[in-house]
Rosetta silent file (secondary structure, phi, psi, omega in degrees, C-alpha in Angstrom):
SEQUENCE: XXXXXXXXXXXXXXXXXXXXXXXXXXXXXXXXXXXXXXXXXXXXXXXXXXXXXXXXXXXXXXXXXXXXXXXXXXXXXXXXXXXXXXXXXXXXXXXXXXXXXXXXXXXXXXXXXXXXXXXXXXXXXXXXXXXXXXXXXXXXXXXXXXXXXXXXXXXXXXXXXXXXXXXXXXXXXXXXXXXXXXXXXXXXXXXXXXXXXXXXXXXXXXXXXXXXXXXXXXXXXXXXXXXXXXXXXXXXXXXXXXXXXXXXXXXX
SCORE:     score description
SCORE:     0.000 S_00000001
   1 L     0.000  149.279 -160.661  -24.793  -44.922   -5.046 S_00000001
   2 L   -92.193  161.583  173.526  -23.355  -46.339   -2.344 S_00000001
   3 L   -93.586  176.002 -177.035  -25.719  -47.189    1.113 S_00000001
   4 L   -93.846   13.789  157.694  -25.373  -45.838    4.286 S_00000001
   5 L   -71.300  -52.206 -172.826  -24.423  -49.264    5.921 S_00000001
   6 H   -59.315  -41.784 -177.868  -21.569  -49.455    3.505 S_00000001
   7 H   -70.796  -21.318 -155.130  -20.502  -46.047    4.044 S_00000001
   8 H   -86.176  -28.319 -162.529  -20.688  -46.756    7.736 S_00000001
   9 H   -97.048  -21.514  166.345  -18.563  -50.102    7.444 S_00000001
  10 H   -89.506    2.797 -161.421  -15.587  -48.152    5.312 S_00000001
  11 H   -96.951  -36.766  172.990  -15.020  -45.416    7.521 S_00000001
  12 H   -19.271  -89.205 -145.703  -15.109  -48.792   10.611 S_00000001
  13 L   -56.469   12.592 -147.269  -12.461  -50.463    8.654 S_00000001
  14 L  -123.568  104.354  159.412  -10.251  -47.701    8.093 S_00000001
  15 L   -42.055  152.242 -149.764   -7.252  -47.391   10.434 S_00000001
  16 L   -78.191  -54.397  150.911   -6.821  -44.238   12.968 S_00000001
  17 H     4.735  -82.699  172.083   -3.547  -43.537   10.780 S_00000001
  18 H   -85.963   33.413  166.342   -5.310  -42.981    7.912 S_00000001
  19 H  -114.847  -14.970  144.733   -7.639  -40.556    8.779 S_00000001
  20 H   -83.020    1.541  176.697   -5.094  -38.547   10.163 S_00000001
  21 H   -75.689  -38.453  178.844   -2.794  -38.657    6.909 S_00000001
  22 H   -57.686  -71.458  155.473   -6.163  -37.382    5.472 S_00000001
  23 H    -1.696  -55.864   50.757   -6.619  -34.962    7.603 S_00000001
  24 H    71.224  -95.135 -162.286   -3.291  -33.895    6.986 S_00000001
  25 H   -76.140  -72.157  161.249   -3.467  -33.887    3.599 S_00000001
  26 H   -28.970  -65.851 -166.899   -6.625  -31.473    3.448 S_00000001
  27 H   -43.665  -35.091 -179.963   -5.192  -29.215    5.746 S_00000001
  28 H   -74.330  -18.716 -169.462   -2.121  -28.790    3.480 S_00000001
  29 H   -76.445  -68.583 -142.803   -4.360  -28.512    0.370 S_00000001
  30 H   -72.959  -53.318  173.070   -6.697  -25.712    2.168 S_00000001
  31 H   -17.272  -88.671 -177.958   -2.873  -24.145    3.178 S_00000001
  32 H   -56.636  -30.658  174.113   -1.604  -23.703   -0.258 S_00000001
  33 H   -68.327  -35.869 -172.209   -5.035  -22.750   -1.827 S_00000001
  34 H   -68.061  -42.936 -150.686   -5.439  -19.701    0.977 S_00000001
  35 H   -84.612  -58.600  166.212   -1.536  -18.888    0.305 S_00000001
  36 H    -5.124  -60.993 -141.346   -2.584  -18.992   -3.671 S_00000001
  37 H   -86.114  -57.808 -177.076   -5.791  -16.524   -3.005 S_00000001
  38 H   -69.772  -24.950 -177.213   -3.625  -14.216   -1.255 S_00000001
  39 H   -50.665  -57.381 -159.987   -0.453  -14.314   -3.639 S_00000001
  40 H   -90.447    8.003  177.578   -3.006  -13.293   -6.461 S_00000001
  41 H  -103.586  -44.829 -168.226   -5.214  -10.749   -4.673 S_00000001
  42 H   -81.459    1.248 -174.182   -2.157   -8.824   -2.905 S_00000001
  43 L  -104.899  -30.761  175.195    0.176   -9.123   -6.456 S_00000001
  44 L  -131.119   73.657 -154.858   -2.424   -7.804   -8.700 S_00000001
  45 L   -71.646   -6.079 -172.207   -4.296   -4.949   -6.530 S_00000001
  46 L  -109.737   46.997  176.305   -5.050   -3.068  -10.055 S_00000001
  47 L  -111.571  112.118  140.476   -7.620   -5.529  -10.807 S_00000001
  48 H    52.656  -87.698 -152.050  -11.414   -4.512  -10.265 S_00000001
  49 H   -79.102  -22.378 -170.429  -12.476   -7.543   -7.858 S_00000001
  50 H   -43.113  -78.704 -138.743   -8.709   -7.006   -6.089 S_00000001
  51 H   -68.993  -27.920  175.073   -8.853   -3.971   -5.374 S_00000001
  52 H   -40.246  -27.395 -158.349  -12.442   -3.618   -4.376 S_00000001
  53 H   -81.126  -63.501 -160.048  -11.284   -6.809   -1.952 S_00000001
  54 H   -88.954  -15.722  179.985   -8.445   -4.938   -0.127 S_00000001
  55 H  -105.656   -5.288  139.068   -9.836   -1.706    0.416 S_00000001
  56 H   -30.447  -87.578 -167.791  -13.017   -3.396    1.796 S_00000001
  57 L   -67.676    4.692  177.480  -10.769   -5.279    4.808 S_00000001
  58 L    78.985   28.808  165.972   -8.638   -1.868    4.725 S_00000001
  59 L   -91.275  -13.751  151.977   -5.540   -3.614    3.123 S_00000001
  60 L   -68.778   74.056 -155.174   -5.134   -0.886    0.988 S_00000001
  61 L   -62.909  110.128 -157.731   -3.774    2.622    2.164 S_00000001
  62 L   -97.600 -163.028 -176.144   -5.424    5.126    0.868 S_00000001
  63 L   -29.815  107.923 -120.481   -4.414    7.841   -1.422 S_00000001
  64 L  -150.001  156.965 -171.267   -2.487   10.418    0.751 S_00000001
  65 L   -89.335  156.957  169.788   -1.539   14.036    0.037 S_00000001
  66 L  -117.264 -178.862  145.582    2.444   14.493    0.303 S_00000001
  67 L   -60.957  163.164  138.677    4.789   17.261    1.698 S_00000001
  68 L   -30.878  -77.719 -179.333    6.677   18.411   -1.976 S_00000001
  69 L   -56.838  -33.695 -175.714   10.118   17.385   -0.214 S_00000001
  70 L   -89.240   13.902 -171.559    8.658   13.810    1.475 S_00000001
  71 L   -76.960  123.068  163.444    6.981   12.725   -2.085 S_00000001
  72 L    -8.889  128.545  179.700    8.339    9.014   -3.330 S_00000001
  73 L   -91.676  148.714 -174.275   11.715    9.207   -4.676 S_00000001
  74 L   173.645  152.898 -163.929   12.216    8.909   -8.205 S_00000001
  75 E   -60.652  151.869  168.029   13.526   10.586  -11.788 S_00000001
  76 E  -117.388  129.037 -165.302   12.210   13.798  -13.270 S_00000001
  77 E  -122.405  143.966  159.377   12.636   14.455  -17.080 S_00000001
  78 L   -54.005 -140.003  173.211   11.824   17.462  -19.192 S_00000001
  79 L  -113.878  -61.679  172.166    9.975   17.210  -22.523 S_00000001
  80 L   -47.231  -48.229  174.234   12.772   16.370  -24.904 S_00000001
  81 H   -67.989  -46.091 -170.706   13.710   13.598  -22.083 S_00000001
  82 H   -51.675 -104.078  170.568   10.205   12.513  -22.257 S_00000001
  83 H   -16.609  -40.557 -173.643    9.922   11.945  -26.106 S_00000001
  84 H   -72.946  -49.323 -145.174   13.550   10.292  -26.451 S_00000001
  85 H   -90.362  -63.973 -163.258   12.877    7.759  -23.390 S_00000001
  86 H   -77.062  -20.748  177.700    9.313    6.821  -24.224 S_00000001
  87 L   -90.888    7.161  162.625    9.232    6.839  -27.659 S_00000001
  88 L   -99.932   26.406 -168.602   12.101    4.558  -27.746 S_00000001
  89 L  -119.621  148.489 -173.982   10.638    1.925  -25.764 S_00000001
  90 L   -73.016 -177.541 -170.685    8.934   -1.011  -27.267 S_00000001
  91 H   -74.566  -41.589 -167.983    5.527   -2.018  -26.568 S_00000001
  92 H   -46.334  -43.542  174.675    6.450   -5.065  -24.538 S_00000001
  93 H   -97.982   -3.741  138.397    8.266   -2.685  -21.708 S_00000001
  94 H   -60.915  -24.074  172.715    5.794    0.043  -21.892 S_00000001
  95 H   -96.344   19.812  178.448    3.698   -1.882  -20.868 S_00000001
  96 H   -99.478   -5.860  168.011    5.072   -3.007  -17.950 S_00000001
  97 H   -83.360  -38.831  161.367    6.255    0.014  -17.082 S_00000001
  98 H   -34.307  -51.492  168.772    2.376    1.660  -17.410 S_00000001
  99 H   -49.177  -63.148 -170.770    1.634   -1.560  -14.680 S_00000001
 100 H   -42.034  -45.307  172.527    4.191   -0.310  -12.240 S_00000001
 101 H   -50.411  -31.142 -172.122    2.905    3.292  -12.642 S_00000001
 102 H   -87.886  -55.785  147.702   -0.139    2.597  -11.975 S_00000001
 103 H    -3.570  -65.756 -178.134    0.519   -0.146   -9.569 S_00000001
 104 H   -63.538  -27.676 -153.510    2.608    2.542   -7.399 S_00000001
 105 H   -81.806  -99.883 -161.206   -0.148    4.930   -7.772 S_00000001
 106 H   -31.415  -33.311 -177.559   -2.998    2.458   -6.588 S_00000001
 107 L  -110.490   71.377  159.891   -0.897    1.052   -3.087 S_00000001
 108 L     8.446   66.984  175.274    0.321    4.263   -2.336 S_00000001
 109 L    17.134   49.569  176.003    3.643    3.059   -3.235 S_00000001
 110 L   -78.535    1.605  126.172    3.944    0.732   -0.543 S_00000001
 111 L  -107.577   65.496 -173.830    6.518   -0.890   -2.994 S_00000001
 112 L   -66.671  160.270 -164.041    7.694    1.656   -5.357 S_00000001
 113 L  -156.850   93.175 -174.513    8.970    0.662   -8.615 S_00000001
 114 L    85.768   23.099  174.285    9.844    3.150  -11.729 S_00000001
 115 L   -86.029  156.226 -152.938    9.011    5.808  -10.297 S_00000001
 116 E  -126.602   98.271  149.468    8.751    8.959  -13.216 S_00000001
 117 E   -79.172  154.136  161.617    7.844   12.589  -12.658 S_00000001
 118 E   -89.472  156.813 -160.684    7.274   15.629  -15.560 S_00000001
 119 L  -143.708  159.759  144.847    9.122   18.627  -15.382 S_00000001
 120 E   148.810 -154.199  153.241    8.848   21.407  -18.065 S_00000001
 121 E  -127.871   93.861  155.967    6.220   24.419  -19.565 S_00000001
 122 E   -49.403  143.426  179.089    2.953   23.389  -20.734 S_00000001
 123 E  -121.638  159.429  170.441    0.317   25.320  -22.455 S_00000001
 124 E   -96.654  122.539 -179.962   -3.505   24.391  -21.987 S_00000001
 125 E  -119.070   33.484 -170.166   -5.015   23.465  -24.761 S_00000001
 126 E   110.630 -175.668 -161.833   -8.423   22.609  -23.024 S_00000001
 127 E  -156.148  164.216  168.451  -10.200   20.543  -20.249 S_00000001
 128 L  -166.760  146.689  175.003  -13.087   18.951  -19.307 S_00000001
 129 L   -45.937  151.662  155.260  -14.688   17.422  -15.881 S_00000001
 130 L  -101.598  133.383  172.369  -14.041   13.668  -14.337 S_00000001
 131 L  -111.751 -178.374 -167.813  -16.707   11.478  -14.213 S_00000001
 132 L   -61.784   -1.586  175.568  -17.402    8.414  -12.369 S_00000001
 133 L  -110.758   23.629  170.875  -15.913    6.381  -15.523 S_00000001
 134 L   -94.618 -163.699  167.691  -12.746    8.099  -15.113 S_00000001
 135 L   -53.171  -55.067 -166.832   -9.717    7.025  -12.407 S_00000001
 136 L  -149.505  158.545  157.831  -10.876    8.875   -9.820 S_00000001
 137 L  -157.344  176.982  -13.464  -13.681   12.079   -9.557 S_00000001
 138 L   -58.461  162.686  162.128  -14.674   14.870   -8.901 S_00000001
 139 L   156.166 -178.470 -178.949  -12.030   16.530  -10.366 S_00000001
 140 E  -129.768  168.688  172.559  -10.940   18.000  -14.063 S_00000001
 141 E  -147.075  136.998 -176.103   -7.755   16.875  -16.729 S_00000001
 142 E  -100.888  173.014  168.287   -6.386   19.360  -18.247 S_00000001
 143 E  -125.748  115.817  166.900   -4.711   18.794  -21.885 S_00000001
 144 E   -97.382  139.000  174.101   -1.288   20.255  -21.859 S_00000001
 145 E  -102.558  133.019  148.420    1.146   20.993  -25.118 S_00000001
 146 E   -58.648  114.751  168.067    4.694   21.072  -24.281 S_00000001
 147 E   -66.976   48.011 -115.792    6.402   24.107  -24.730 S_00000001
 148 E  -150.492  160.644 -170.621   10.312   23.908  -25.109 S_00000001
 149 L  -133.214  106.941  165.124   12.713   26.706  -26.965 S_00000001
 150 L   -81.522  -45.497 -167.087   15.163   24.470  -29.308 S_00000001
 151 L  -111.353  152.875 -174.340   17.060   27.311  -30.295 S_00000001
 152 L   -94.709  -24.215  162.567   18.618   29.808  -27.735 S_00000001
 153 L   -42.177  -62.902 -160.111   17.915   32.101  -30.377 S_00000001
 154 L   -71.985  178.460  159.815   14.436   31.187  -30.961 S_00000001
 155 L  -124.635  165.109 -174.086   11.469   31.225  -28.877 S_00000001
 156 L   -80.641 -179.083 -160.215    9.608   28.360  -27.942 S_00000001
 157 E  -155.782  164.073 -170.405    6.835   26.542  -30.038 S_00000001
 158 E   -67.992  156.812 -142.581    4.818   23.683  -29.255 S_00000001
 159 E  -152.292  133.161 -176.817    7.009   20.193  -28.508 S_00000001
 160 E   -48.930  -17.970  161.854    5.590   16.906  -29.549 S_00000001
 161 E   -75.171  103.084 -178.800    4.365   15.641  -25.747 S_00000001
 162 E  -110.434  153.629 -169.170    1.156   16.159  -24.570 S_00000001
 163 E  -126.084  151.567 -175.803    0.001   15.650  -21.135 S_00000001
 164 E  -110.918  101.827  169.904   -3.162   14.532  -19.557 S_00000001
 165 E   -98.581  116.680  168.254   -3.000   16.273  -15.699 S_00000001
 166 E   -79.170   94.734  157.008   -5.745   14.622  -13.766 S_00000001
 167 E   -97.066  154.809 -176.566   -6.407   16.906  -10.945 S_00000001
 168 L  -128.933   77.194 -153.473   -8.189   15.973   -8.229 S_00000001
 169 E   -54.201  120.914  179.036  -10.945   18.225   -6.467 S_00000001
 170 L   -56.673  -40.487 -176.734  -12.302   17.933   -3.428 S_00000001
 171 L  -109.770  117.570  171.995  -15.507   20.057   -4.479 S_00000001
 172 L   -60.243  -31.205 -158.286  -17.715   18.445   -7.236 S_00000001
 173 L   -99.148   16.037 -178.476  -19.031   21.978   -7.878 S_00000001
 174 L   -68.853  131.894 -168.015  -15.636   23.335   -9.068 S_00000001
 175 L  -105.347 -177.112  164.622  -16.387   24.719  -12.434 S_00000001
 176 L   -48.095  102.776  169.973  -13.381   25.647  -15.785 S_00000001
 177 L   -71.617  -61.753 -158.196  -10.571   26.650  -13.488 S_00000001
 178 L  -106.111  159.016  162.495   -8.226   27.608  -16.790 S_00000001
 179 L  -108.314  175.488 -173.204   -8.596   28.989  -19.923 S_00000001
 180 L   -62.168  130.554  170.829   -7.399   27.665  -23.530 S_00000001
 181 L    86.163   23.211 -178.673   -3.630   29.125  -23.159 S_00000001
 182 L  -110.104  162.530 -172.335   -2.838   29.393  -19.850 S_00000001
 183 E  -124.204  150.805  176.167    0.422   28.205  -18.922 S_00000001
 184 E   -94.167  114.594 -153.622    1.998   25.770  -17.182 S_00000001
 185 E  -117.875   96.840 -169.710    5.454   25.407  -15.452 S_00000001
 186 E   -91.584  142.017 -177.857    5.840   22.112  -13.721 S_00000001
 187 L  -145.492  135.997  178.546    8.887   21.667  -11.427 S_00000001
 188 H   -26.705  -96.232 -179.983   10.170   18.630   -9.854 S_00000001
 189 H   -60.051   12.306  167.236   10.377   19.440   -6.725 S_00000001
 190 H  -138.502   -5.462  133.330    7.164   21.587   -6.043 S_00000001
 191 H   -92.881   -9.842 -175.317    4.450   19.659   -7.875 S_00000001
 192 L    55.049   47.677  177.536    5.581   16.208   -8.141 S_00000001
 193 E   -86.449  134.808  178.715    3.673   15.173  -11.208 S_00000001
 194 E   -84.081  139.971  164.017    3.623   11.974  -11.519 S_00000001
 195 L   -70.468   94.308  170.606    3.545    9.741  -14.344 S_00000001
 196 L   -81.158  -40.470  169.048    0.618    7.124  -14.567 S_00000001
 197 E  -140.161  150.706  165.511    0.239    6.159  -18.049 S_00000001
 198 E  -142.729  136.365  163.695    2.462    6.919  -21.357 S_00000001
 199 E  -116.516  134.974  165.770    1.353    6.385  -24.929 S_00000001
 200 E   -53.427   98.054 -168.271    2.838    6.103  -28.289 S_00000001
 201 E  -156.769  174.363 -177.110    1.334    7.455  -31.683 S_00000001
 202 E    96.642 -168.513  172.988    3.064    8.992  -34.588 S_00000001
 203 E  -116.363  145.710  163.805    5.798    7.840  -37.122 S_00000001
 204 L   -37.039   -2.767 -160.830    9.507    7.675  -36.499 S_00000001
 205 L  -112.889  -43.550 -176.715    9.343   10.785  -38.593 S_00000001
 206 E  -136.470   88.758  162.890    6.877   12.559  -36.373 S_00000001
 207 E   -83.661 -178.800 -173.802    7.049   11.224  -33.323 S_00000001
 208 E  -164.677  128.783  161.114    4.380   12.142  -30.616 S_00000001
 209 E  -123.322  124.776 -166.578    3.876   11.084  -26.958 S_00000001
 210 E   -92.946  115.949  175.849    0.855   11.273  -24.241 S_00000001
 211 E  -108.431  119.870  166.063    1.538   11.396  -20.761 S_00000001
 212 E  -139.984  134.676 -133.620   -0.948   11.214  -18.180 S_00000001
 213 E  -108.889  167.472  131.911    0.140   12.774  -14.985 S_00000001
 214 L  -148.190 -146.955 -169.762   -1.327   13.480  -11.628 S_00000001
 215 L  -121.340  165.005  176.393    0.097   15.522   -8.567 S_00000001
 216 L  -136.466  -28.987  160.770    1.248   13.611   -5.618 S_00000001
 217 L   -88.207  142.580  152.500    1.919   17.623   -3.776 S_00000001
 218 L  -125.004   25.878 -157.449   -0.790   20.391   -3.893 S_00000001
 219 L   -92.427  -43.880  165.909    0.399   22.960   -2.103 S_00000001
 220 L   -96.851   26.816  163.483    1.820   24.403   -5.240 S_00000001
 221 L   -65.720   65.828  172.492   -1.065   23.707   -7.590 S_00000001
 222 E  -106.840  149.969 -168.806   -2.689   27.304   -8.387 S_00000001
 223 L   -67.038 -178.824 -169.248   -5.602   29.117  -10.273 S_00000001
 224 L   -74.713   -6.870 -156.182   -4.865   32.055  -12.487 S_00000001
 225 L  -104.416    0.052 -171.884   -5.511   34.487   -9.490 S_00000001
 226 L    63.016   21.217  152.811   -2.411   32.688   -7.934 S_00000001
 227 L   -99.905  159.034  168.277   -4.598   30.717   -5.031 S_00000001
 228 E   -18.637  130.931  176.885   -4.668   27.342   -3.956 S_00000001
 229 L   -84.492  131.134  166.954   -6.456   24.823   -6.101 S_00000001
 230 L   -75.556   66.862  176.754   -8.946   22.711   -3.647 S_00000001
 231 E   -87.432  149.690 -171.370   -7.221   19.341   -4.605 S_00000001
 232 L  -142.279  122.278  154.524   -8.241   16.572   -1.988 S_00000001
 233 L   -12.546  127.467  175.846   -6.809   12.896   -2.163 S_00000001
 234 L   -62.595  162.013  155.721   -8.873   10.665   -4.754 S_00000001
 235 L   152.938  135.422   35.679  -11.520    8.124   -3.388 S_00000001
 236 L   -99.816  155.620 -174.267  -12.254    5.348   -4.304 S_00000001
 237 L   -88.765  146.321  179.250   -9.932    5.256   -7.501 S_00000001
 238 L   -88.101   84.002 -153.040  -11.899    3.406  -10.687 S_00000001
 239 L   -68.647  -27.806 -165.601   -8.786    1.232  -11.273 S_00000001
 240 L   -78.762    8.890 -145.029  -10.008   -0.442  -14.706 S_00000001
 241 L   -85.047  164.190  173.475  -10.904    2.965  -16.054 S_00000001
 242 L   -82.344  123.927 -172.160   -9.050    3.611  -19.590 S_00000001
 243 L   -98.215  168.457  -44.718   -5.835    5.518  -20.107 S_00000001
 244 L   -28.331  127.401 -174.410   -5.026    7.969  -21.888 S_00000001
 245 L   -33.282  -51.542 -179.682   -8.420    9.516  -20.026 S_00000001
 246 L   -63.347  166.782 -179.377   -9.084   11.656  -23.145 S_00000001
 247 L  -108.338   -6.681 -160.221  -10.376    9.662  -26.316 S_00000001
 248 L   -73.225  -52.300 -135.852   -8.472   12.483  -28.393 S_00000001
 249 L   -82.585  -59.956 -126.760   -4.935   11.028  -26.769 S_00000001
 250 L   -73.063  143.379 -170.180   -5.981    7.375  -27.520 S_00000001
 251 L   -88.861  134.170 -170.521   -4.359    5.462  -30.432 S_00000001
 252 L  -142.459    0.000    0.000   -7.967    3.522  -31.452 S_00000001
């Protein structure tokens, strides 16, 4: 190890020059590593340690209730459009569209990108409470069947899309809102459900797709009595938690 006359006699000999090129040199180093830190904390906010990061210093906005009409803009598909679009997309660009979804979801679409609402009639085919290892709680997801009449003739029968609607309650003490069968009519422009995750499962022969949704309106979100639902903005959201929510949905 070097002594501390020797240390004392290089920094002597050492022109003024080069301790400002050093100087210099650090500073630009410290520069790009801070510019780094932020690139990868504000670019990937649906990581754990991110997001935990930004909604600490309040860099995050959070989760906000909308008007219906003021909601992000972005397409709305039936159930037949559902099934055609997603089950024809390959894994590589689901998943990047499942980032974006979520992604928009998590910054309150302070960059939107892809955004997808459902449209259609759902039947309930059960539910069950969210717990803290879900996205967000309190609140319940419902399991919806898609409902759609193929023939003008016919009547409708259950349609290959099922949906996971993640509502999200304000009162932990809410108990089984719905029953097995009750039905659902979602329409663009009074619930806004949004698309968060989509999944794949089935054969080319039987195809089958999972959608899991949550509201971005609630005004027109109601119990079987026709009142209000008490939905209240999520927070904090559990960003790592696993989609589809249900383990039923999940291809494992």
């Amino acid at each position: 190890m070097p002594r501390a006359d020797d240390l004392k006699k290089f920094i002597r000999r050492r022109p003024p020059w080069f301790w400002w090129t050093l100087a210099q040199l650090l500073a630009g180093a410290f520069a790009v590593a801070s510019w780094s830190f932020c690139l990868f904390l504000f670019s990937l906010p649906e990581r754990p340690w991110n997001y935990d990061l930004l909604r600490k210093f309040g860099r995050i906005t959070p989760i906000v209730a909308y008007d219906p009409l003021e909601a992000p803009e972005g397409t709305s598909t039936d159930p037949q459009g559902l099934l055609a679009k997603f089950y024809a997309l390959d894994d590589e660009v689901l998943e990047a569209y499942n980032l974006h979804y979520k992604r928009n979801y998590i910054t309150n679409f302070s960059k939107p990108e892809v955004v997808h609402y459902v449209e259609g009639s759902y039947r309930l085919t059960h539910s069950r409470p969210l717990t803290s290892e879900d996205f967000f709680s309190p609140g319940m997801v419902a399991r919806l069947e898609a409902v759609v009449q193929t023939d003008e003739l016919g009547e409708a029968s259950p349609y290959p899309v099922i949906l996971e609607l993640l509502l999200p309650l304000g009162d932990s003490t809410v108990g089984e809102v719905f029953n097995a069968g009750h039905s659902f009519d979602l329409k663009f422009l009074e619930h806004r459900a949004l698309i968060l995750h989509a999944e794949r499962s089935g054969t080319a022969n039987e195809p089958r797709v999972c959608l899991t949704v949550v509201p971005l309106a609630f005004e027109h979100y109601l119990d079987p009595e026709g009142k209000p639902l008490p939905l209240a903005p999520p927070e904090p959201l559990v960003v790592d938690a696993p989609f589809p929510v249900m383990v039923e949905n999940r291809n494992e």
